[in-house]
C-alpha positions as CSV (number, residue, x, y, z in Angstrom):
1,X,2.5,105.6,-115.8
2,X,1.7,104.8,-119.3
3,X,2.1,101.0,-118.9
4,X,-0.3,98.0,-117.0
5,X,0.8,95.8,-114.6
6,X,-0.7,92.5,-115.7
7,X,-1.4,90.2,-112.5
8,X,-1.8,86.3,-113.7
9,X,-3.0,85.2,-110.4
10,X,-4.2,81.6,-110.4
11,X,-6.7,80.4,-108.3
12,X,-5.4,78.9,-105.0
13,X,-6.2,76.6,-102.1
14,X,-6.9,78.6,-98.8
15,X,-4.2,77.3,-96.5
16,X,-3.4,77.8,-92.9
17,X,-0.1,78.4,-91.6
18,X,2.2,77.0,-89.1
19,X,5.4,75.8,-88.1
20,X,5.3,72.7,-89.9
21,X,4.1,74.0,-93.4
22,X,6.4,75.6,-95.6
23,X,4.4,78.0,-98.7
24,X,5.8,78.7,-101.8
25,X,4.6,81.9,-103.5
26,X,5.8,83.3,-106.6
27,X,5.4,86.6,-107.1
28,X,5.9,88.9,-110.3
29,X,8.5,91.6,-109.6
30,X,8.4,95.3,-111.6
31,X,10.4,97.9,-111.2
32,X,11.6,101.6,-113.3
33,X,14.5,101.4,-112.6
34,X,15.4,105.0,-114.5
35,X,12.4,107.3,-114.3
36,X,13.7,109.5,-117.4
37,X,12.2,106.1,-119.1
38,X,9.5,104.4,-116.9
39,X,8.6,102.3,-120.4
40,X,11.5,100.6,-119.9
41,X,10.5,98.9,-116.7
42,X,12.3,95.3,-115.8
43,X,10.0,92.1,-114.8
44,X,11.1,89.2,-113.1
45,X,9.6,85.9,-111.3
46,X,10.6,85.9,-107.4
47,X,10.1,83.3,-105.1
48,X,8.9,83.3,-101.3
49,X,9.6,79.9,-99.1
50,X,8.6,80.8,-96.1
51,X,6.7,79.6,-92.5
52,X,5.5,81.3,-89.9
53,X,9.0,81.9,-88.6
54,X,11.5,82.4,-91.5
55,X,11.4,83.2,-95.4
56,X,13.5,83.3,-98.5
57,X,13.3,85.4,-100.9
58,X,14.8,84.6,-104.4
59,X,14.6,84.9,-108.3
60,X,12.6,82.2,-110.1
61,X,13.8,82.8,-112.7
62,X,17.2,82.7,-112.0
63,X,16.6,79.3,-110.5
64,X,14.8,78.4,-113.8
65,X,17.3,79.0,-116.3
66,X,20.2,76.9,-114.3
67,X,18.0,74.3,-114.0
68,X,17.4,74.3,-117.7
69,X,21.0,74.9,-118.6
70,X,22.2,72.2,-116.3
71,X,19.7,69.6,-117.6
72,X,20.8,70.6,-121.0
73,X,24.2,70.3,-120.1
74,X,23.9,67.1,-118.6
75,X,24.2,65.1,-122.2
76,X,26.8,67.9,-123.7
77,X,30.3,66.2,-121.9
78,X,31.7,69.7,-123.5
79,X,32.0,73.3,-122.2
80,X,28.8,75.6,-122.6
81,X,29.4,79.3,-123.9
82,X,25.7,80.8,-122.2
83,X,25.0,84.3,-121.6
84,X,23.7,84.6,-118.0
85,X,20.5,86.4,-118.2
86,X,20.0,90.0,-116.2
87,X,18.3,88.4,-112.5
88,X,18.4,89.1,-109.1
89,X,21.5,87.2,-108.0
90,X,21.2,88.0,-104.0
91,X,18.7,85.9,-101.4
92,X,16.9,87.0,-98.7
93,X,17.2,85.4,-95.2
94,X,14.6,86.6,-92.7
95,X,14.2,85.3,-89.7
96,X,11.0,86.9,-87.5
97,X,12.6,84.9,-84.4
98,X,16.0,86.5,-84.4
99,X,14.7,90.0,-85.8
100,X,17.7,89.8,-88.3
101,X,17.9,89.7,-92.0
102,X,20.9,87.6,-93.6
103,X,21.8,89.2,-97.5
104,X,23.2,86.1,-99.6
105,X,25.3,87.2,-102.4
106,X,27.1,84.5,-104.8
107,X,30.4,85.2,-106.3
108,X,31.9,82.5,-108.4
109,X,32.1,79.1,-106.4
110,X,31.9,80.9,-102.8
111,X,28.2,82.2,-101.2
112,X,28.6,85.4,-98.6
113,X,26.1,86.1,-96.0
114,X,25.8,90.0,-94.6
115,X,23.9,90.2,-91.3
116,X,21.2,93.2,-90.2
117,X,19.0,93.8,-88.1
118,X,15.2,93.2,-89.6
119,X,13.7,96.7,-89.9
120,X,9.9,97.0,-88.8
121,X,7.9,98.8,-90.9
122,X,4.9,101.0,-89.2
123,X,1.9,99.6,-90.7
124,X,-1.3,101.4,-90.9
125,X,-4.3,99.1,-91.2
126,X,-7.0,100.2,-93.6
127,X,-10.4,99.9,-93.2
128,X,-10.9,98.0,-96.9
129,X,-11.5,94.7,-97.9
130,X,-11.3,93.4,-101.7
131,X,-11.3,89.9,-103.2
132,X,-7.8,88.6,-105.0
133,X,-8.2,85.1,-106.5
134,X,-10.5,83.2,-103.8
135,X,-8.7,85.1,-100.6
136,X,-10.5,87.9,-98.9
137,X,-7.8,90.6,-98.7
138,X,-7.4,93.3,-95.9
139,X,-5.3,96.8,-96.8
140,X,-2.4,98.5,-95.4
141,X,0.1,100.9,-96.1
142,X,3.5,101.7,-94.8
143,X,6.8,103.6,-95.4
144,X,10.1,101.2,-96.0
145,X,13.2,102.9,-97.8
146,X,12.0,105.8,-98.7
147,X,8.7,104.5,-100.6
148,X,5.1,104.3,-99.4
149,X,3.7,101.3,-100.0
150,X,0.0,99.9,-100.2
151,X,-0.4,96.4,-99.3
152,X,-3.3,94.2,-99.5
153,X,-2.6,91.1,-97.1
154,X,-4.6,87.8,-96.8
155,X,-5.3,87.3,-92.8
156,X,-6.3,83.8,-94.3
157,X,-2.9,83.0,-94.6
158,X,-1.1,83.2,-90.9
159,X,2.4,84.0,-91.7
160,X,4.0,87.2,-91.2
161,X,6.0,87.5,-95.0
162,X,5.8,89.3,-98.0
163,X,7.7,89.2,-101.0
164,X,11.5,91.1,-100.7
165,X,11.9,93.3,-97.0
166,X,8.4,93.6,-96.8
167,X,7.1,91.5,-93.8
168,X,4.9,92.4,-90.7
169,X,1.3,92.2,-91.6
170,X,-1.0,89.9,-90.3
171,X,-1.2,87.7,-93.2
172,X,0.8,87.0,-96.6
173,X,1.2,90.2,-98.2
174,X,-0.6,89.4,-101.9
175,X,-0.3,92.8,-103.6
176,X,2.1,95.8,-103.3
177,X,2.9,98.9,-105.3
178,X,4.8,101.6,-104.6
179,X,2.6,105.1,-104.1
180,X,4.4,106.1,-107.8
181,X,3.7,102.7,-109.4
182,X,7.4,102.5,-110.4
183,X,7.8,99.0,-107.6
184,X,5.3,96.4,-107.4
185,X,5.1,92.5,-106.4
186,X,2.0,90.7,-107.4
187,X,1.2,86.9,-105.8
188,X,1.4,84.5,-109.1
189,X,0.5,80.9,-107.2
190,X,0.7,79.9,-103.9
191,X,1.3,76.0,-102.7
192,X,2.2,74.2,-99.8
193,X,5.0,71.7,-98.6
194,X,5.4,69.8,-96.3
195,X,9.3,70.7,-95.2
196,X,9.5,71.2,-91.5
197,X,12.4,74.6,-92.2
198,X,14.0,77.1,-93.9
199,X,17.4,76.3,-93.4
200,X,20.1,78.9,-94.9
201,X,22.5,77.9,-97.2
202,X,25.3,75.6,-96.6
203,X,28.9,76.8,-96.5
204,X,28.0,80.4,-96.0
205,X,31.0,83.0,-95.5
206,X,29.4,85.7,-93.4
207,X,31.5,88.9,-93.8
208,X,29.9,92.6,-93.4
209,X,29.0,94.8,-96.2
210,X,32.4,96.7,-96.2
211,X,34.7,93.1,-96.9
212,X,32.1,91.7,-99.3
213,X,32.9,94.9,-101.8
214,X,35.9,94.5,-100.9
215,X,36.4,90.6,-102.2
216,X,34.0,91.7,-104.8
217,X,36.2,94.4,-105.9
218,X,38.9,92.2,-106.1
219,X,37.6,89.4,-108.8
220,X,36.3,92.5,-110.9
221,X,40.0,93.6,-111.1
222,X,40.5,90.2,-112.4
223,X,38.2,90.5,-115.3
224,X,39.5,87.5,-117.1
225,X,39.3,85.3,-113.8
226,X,36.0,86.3,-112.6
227,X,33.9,86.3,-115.8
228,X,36.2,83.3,-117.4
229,X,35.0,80.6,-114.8
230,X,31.6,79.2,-113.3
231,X,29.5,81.1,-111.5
232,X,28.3,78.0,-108.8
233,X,28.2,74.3,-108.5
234,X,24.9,73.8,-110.5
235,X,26.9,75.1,-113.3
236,X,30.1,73.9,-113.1
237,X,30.4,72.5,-117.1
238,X,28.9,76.2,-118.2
239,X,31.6,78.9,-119.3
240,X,29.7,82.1,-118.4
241,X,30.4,84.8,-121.1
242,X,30.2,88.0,-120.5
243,X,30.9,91.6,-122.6
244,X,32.2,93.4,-118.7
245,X,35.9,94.6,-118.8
246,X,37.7,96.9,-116.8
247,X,37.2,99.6,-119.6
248,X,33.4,99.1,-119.7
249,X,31.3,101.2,-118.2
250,X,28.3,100.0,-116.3
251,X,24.9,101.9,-116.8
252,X,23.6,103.7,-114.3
253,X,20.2,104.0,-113.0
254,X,18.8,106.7,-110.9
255,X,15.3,104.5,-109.1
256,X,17.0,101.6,-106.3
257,X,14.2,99.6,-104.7
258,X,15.6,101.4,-101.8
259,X,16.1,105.0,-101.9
260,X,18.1,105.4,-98.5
């Protein structure tokens, strides 16, 4: 790879987990997405809330931008025209108890959930220690999806999560890259609450994977309907446009974060 992955990684409190602390890490999230052009890699800012117990996973930035658009909004009585930037749209439910991971996937006004089982990943514990910020980190590697990944965890930090499907070490997972440096997550800042859960979202359809394309096939038949309208309640003054018509044609990309 002919590009650096730059990790801003602040300086953080040490902080011990348990069931009535909630962490917030923020993670950057890269990814070549076509390997005919690995300069071409995407970034984003993802979010971890999670306890010993449960986590979500979720874009930052996503959360971010209606935030700013809705303040914005909130002395503009009129309609918005805004271009909805290119983020992770889908959360991440994972619950350590349960051993099951709930998708949540947004369309327009309604919010699906799609239950599965929470996949273990075989860790292999490395004998290697480094320094990241002021946390002593411990190193692992494991096979998830088709990739091998190297993992440096914080035992310092007693929860069992790691930024997207990767959980199961014996500490917050701080680092991870892909053994072809085309996926990694990188621990931004880390900071504590004090919420008592991680509740899942309210109003939540649960259908399987099979109905959800389904119902998502059938707003995308109805180009002028789906793209016309709001895409949730934070935004419910902000027309979303969009260029995406039936005759379109969507780009393709040959790398998925999970290759089976």
């Amino acid at each position: 790879m002919k590009y650096t992955t730059l990790i801003c990684l602040l300086f953080f409190t040490i902080i011990t987990s348990n069931a009535q602390n909630v962490l917030i890490a923020k993670y950057n999230f890269l990814h070549v997405r076509d390997t005919t052009q690995p300069e071409n890699y995407t970034t984003e800012e993802m979010l971890l809330i999670t306890n010993t117990n449960k986590s979500i996973y979720k874009s930052f930035t996503l959360d971010a931008y209606l935030n700013e658009q809705s303040d914005l909004n909130a002395n503009n009585n009129s309609k918005r025209v805004v271009k909805i930037p290119k983020v992770t749209t889908e959360q991440l439910f994972l619950n350590h108890n349960t051993k099951e991971i709930v998708t949540i996937k947004p369309l327009m006004e309604d919010t699906f959930g799609i239950k599965s089982p929470l996949q273990s990943i075989n860790w292999q514990l490395i004998d290697s220690t480094k320094q990241i910020g002021n946390l002593n980190c411990k190193k692992a590697i494991g096979e998830f999806k088709g990739r091998i990944y190297t993992c440096w965890y914080s035992p310092e930090i007693a929860v069992r999560s790691g930024p997207w499907k990767l959980h199961g070490l014996p500490g917050l997972i701080i680092q991870a890259n892909d053994e072809k440096n085309q996926v990694s997550f990188s621990l931004i800042s880390l900071k504590q609450t004090n919420d008592k859960d991680i509740l899942l979202p309210k109003n939540l359809t649960y259908v399987t994977e099979a109905r959800y394309a389904e119902i998502k096939e059938s707003f995308l038949s109805n180009a002028s309907g789906f793209f016309g309208g709001v895409t949730n309640t934070k935004e419910k003054n902000i027309q979303v446009q969009s260029k995406s018509n039936k005759s379109s044609s969507k780009k393709k990309f040959n790398n998925p974060l999970e290759l089976y």
